[in-house]
GUDREN-877445 format. One line per field, with one value per atom (N, C-alpha, C): x, y, z; atom name; residue in three letters; chain. Coordinates in steps of 0.001 Angstrom, whole numbers, plus 500000, padded with zeros to 6 digits. Each point is the difference from the previous one (the first is absolute). Layout:
BEGIN
c1 = (X	...)
c2 = (Y	...)
c3 = (Z	...)
atom = (CA	...)
rest = (ALA	...)
kette = (A	...)
***
This chain:
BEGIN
c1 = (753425	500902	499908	500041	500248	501119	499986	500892	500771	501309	500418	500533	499847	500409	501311	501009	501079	500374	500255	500587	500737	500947	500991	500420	501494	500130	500825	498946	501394	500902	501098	501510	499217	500350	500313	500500	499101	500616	501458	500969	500840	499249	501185	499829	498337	499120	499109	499848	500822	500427	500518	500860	500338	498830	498966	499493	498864	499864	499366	500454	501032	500733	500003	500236	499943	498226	499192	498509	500016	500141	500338	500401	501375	500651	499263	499639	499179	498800	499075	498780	500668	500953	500253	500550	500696	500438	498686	498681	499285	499158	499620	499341	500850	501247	500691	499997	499683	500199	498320	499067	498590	500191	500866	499832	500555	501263	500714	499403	498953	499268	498637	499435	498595	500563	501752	500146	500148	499467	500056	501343	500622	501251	500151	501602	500234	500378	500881	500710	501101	500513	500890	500945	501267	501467	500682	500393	500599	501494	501038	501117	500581	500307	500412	501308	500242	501188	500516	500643	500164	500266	499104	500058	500910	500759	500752	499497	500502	499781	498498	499745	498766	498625	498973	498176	500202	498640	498580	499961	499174	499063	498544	499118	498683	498921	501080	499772	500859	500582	501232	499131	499952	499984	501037	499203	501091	499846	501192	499763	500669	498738	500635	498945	500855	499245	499629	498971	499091	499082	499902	498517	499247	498928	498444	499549	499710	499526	498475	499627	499030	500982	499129	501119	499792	498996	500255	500990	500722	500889	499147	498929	499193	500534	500777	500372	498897	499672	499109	500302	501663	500857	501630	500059	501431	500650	501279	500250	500338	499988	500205	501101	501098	500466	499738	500513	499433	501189	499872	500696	500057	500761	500220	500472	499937	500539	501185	500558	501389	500259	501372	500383	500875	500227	500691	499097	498574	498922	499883	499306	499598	500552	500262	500764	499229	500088	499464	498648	499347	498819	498711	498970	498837	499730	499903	499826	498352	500741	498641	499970	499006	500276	499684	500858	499255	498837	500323	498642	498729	500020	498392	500374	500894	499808	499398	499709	499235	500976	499320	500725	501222	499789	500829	501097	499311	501470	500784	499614	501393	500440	499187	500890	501137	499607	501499	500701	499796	500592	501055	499490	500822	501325	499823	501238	500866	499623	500996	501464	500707	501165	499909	500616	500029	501536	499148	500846	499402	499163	499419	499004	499398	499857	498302	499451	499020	498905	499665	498554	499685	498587	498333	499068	499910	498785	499011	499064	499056	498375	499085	499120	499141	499087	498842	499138	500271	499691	501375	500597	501137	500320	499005	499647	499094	498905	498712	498860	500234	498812	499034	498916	498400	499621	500936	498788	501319	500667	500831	499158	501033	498863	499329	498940	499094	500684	499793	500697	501242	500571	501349	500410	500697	500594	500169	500086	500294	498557	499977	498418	500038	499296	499629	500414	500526	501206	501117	500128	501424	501495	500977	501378	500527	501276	500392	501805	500547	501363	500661	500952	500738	501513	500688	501224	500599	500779	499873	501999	499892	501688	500181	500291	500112	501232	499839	500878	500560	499681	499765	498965	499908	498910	500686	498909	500608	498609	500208	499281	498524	498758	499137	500385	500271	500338	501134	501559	500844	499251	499016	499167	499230	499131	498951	501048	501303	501089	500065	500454	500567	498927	499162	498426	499469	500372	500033	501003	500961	501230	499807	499080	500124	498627	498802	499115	500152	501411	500429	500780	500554	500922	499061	498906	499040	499262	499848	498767	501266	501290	500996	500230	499637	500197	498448	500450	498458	499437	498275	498696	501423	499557	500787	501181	500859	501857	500608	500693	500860	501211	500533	501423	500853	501168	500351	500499	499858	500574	501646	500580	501269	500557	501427	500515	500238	499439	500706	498438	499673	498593	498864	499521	498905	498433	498890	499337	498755	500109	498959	498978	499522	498794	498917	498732	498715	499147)
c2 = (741830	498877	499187	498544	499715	499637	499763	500119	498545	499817	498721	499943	498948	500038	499243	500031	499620	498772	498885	498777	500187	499940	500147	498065	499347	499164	499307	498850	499167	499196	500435	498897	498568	498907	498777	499164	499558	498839	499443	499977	498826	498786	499777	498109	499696	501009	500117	499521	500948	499649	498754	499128	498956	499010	499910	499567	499961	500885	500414	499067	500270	499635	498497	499283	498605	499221	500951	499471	500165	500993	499848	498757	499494	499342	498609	499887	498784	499775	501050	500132	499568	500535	499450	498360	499707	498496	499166	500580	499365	499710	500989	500199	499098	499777	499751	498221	499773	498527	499553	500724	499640	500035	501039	500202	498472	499705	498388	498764	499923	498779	499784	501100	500609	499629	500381	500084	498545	499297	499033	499134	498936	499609	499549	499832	500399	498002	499952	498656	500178	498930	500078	498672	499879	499114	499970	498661	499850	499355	499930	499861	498988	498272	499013	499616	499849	499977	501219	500584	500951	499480	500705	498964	501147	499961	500871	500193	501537	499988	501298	500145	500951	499973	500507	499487	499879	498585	499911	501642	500124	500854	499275	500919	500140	499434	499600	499245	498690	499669	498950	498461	498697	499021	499311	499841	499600	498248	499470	498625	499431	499990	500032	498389	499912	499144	500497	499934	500603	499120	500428	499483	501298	500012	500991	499415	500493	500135	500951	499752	500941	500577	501043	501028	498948	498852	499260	498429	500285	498667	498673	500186	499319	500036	499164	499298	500212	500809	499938	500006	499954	499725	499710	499261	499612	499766	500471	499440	499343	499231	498253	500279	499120	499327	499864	500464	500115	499034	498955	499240	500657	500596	499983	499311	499875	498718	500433	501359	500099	500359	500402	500875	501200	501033	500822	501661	499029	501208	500868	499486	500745	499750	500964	499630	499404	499490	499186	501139	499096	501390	499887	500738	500244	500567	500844	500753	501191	501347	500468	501203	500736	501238	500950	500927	501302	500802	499843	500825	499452	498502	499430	499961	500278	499754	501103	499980	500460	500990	501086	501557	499944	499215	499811	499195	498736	499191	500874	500601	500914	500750	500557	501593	498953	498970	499544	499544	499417	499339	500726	501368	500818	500759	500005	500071	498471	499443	498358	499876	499338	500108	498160	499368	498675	499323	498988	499283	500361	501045	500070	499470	500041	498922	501141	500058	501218	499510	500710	499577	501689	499551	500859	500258	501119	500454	500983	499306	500823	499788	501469	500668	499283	499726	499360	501107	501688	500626	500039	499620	499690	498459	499053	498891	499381	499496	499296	501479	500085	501379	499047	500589	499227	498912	500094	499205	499385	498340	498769	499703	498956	499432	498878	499752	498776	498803	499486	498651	499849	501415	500516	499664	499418	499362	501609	501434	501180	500538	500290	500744	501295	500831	501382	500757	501239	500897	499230	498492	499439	500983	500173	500165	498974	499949	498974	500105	498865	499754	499412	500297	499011	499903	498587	499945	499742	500536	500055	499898	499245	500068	500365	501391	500043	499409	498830	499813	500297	500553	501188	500775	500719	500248	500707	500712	500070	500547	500455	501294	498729	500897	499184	499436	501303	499110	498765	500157	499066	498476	500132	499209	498987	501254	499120	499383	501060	499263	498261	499905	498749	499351	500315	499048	499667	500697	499450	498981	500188	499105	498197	500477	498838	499342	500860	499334	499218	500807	499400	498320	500260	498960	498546	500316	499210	498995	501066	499681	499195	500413	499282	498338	499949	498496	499045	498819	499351	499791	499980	499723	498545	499995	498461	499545	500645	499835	500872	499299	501202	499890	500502	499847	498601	500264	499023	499160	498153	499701	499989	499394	500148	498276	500317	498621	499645	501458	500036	499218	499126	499293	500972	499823	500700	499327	500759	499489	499304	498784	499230	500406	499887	500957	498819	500699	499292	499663)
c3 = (959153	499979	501270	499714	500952	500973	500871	501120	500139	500224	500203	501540	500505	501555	499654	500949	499637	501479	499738	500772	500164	501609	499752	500043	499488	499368	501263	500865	501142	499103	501185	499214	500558	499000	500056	500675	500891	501146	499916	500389	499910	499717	499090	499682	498874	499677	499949	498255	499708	498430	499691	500822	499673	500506	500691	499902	498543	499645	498761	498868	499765	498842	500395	501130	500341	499780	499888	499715	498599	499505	498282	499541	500241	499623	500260	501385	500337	498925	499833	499740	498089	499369	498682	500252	500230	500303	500030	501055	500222	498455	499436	498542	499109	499611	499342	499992	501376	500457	499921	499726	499550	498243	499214	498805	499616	500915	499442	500088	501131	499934	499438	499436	498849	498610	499881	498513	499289	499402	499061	500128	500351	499618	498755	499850	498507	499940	498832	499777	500856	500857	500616	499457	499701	499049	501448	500062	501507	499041	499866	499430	501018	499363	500861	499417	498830	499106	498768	500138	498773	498885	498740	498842	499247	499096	498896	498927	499403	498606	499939	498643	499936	500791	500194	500171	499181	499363	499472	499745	498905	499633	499581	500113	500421	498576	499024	498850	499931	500935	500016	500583	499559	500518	500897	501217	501228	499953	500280	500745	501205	500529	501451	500540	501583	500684	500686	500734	501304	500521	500985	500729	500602	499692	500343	501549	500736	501181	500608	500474	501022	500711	500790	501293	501207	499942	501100	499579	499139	499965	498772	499847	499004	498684	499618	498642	498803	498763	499077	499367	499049	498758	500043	499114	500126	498745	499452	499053	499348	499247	499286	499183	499968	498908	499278	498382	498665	499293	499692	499048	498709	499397	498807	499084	498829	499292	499785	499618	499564	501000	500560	500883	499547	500485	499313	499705	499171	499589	501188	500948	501194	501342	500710	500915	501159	501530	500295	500774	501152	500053	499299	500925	499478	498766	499177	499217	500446	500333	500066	499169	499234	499547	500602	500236	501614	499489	498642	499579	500519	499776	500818	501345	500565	501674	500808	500964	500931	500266	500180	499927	501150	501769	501085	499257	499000	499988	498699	499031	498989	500737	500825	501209	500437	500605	500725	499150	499042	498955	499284	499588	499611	500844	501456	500649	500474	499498	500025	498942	500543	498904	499404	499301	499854	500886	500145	501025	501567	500290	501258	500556	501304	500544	500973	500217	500752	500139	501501	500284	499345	499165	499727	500781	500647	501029	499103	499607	498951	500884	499982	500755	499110	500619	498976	498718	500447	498876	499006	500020	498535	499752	500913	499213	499405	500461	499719	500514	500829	500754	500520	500081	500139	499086	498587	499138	499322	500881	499512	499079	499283	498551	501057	498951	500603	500091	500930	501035	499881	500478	500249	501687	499988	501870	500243	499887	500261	500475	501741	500288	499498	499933	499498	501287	499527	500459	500959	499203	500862	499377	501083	499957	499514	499250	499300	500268	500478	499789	499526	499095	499003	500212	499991	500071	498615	499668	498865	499450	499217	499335	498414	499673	498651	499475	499539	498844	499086	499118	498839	499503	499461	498914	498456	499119	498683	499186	499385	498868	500084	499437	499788	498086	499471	498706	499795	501050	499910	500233	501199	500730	498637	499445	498749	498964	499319	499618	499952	501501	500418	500141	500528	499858	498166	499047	498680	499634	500626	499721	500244	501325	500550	499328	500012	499018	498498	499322	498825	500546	500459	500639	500494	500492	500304	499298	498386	499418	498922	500057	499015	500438	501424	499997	500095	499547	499806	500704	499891	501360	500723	500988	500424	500278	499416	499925	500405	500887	500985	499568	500724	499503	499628	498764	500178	500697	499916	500822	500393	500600	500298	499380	499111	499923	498400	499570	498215	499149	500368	499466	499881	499244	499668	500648	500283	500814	498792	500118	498879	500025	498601	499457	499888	500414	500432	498976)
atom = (N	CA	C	N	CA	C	N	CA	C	N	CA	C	N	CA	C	N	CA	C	N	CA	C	N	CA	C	N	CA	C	N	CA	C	N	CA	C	N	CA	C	N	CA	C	N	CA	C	N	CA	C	N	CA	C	N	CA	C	N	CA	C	N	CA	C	N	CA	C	N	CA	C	N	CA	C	N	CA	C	N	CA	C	N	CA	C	N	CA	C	N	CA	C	N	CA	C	N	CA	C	N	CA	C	N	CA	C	N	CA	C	N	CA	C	N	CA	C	N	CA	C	N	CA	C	N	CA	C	N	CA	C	N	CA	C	N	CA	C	N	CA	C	N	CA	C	N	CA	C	N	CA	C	N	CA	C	N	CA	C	N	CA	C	N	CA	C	N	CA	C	N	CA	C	N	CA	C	N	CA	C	N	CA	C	N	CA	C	N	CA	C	N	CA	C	N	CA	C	N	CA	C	N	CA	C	N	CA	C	N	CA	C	N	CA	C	N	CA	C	N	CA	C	N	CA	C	N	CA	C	N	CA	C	N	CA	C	N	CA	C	N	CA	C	N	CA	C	N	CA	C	N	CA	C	N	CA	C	N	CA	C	N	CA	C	N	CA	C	N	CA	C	N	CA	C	N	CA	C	N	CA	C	N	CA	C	N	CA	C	N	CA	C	N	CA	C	N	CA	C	N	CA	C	N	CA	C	N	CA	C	N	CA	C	N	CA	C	N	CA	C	N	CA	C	N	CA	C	N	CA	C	N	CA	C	N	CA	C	N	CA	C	N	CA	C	N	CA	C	N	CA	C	N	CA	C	N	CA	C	N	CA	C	N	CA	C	N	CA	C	N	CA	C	N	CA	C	N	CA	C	N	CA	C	N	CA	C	N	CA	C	N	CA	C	N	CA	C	N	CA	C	N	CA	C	N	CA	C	N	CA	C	N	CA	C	N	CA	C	N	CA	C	N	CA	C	N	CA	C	N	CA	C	N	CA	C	N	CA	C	N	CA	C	N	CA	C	N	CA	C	N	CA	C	N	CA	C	N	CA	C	N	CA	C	N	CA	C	N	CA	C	N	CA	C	N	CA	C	N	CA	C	N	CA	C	N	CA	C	N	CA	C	N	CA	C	N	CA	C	N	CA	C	N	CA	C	N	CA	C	N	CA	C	N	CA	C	N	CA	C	N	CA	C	N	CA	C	N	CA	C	N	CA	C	N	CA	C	N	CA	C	N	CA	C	N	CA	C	N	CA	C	N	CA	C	N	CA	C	N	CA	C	N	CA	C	N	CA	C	N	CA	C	N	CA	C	N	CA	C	N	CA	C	N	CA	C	N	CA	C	N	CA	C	N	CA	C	N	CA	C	N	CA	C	N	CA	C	N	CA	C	N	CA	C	N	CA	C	N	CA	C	N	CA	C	N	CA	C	N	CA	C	N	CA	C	N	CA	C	N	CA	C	N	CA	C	N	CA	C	N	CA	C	N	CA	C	N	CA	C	N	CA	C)
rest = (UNK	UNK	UNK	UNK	UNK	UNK	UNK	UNK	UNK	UNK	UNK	UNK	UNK	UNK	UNK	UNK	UNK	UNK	UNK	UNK	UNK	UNK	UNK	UNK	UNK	UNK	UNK	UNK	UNK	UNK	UNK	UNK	UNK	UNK	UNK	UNK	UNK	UNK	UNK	UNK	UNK	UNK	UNK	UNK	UNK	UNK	UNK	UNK	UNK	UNK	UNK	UNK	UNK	UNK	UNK	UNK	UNK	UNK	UNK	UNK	UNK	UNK	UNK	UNK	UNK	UNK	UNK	UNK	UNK	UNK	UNK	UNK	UNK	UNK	UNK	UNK	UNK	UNK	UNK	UNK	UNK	UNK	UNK	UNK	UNK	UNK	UNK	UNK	UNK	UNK	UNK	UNK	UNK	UNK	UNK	UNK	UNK	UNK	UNK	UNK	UNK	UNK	UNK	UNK	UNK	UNK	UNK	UNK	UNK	UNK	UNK	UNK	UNK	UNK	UNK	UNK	UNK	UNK	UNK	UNK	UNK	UNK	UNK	UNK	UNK	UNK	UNK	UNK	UNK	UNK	UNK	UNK	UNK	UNK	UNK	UNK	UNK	UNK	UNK	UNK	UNK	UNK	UNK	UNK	UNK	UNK	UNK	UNK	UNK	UNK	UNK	UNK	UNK	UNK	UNK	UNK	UNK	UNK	UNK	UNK	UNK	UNK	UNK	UNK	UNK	UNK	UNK	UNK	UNK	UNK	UNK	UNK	UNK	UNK	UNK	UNK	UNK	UNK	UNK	UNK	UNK	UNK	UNK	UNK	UNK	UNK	UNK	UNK	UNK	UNK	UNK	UNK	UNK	UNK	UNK	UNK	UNK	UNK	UNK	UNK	UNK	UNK	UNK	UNK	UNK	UNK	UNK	UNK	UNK	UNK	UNK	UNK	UNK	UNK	UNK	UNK	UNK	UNK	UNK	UNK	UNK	UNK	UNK	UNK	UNK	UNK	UNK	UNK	UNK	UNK	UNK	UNK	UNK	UNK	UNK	UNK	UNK	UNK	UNK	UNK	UNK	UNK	UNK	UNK	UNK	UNK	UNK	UNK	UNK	UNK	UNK	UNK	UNK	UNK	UNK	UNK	UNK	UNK	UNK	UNK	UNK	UNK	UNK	UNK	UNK	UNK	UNK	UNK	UNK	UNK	UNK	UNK	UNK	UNK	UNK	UNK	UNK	UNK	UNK	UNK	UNK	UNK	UNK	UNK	UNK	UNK	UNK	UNK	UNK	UNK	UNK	UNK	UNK	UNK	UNK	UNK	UNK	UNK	UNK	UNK	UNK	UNK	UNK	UNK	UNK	UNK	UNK	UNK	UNK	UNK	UNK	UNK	UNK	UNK	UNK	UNK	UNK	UNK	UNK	UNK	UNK	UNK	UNK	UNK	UNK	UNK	UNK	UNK	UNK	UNK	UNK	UNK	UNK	UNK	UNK	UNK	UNK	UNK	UNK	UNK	UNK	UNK	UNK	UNK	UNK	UNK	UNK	UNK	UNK	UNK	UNK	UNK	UNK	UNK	UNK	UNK	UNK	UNK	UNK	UNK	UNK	UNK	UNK	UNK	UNK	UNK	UNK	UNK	UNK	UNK	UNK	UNK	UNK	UNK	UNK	UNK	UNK	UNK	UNK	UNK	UNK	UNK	UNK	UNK	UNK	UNK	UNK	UNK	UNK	UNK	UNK	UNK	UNK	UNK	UNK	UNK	UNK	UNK	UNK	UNK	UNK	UNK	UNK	UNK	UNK	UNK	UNK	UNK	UNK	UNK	UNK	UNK	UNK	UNK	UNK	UNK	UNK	UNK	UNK	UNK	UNK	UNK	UNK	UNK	UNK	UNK	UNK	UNK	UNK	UNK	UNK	UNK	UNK	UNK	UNK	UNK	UNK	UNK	UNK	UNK	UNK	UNK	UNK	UNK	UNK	UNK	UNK	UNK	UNK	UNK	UNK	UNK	UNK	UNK	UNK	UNK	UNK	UNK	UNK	UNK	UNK	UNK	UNK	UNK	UNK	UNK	UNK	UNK	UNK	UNK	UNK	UNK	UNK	UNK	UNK	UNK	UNK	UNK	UNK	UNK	UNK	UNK	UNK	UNK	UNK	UNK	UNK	UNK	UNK	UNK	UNK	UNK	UNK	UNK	UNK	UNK	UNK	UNK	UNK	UNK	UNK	UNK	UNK	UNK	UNK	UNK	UNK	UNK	UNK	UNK	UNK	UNK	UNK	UNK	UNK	UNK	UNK	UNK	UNK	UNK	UNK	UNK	UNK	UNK	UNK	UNK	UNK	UNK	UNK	UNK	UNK	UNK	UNK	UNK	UNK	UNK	UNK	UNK	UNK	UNK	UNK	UNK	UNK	UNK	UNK	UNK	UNK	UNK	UNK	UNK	UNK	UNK	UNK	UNK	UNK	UNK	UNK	UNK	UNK	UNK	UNK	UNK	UNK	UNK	UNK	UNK	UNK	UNK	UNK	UNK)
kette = (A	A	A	A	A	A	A	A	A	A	A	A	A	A	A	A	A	A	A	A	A	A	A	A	A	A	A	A	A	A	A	A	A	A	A	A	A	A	A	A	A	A	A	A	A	A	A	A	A	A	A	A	A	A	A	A	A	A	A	A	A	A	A	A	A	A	A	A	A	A	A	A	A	A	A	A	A	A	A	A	A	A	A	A	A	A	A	A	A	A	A	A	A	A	A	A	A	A	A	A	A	A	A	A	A	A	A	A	A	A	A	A	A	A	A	A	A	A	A	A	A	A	A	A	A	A	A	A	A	A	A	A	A	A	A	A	A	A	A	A	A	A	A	A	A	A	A	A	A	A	A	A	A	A	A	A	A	A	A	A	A	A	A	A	A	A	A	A	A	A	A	A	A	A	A	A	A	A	A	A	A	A	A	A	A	A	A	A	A	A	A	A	A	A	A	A	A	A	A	A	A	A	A	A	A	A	A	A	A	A	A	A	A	A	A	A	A	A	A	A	A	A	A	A	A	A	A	A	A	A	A	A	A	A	A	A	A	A	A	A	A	A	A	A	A	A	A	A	A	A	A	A	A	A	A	A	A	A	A	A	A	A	A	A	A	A	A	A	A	A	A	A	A	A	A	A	A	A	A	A	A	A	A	A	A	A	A	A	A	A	A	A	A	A	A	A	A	A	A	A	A	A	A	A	A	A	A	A	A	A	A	A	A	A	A	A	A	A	A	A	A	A	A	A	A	A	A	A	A	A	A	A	A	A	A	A	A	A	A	A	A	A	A	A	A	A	A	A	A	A	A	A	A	A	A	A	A	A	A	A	A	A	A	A	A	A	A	A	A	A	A	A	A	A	A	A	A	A	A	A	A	A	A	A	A	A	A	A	A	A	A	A	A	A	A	A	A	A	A	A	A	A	A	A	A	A	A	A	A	A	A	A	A	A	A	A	A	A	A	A	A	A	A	A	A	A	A	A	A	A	A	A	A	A	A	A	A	A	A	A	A	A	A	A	A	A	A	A	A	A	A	A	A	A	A	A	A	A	A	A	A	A	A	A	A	A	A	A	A	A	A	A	A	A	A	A	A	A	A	A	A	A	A	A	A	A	A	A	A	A	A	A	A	A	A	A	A	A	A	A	A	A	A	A	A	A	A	A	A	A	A	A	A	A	A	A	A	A	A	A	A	A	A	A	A	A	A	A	A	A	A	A	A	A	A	A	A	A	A	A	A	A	A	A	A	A	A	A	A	A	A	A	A	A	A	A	A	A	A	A	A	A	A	A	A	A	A	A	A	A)
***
């Protein structure tokens, strides 16, 4: 058999252990603060007005106003005024469906309430990535910011609904003639 020699075991410096445990602690903080600036950022919802009421869901058409940005302040979309002929059908607002939007703008979209008011900080991999459409004002792996005001939104079927309504309504009055005029007279026929 063999033989074991036996150590005997020195006590532990003062203060020695706490130094220990203070390099640990350093040495994780340090790892932790490399793991946070390696890891991917996410969508970030900056909240400027609180809007009320349910989210959007992830099948829901939003209408909102916004403006699209670069991360350097560069203007590349904005949203227009949509005249409608009736009023009432749709409420006022862009009309977008989240299903076609860009994966950054439904993530934020879906924590918005209506009536709110928020800036969009979206990473260029949950917007365009490398490959914008062709002769898109958006460079490849640009960051994208949107200010954005949801107005409302509403089911995609309520949505096609009211978009039939208004197509009937359209096609009921004649190529040419708008509404009537005002003053009881009828508008003479050509």
């Amino acid at each position: 058999m063999a033989e074991i020699t036996r150590v005997p075991i020195q006590p532990i410096a003062k203060g020695s252990l706490t130094r220990l445990w203070l390099g640990v602690i350093i040495a994780a903080l340090i790892g932790l603060g490399i793991a946070y600036v390696a890891m991917p950022k996410g969508v970030e919802l900056e909240t400027l007005t609180e809007g009320t009421g349910p989210n959007p869901t992830a099948e829901d058409v939003v209408f909102v106003k916004y403006v699209g940005k670069l991360a350097d302040g560069t203007e590349f979309d904005r949203s227009q005024e949509i005249p409608l002929p009736v009023e009432g059908i749709f409420p006022e607002g862009n009309p977008l469906p989240l299903e076609a939007m860009v994966p950054g703008f439904r993530e934020g979209a879906l924590q918005m309430q209506k009536g709110g008011k928020y800036t969009l900080f979206i990473p260029a991999d949950k917007g365009y990535g490398d490959n914008p459409q062709p002769g898109s004002p958006i460079p490849p792996g640009a960051d994208l910011v949107f200010e954005i005001e949801l107005i409302d939104f509403m089911s995609r079927e309520d949505f096609q609904r009211r978009l039939n309504i208004l197509q009937q309504m359209m096609a009921q009055q004649a190529p040419g003639q708008g509404p009537p005029e005002q003053g009881g007279e009828p508008a003479p026929a050509q």
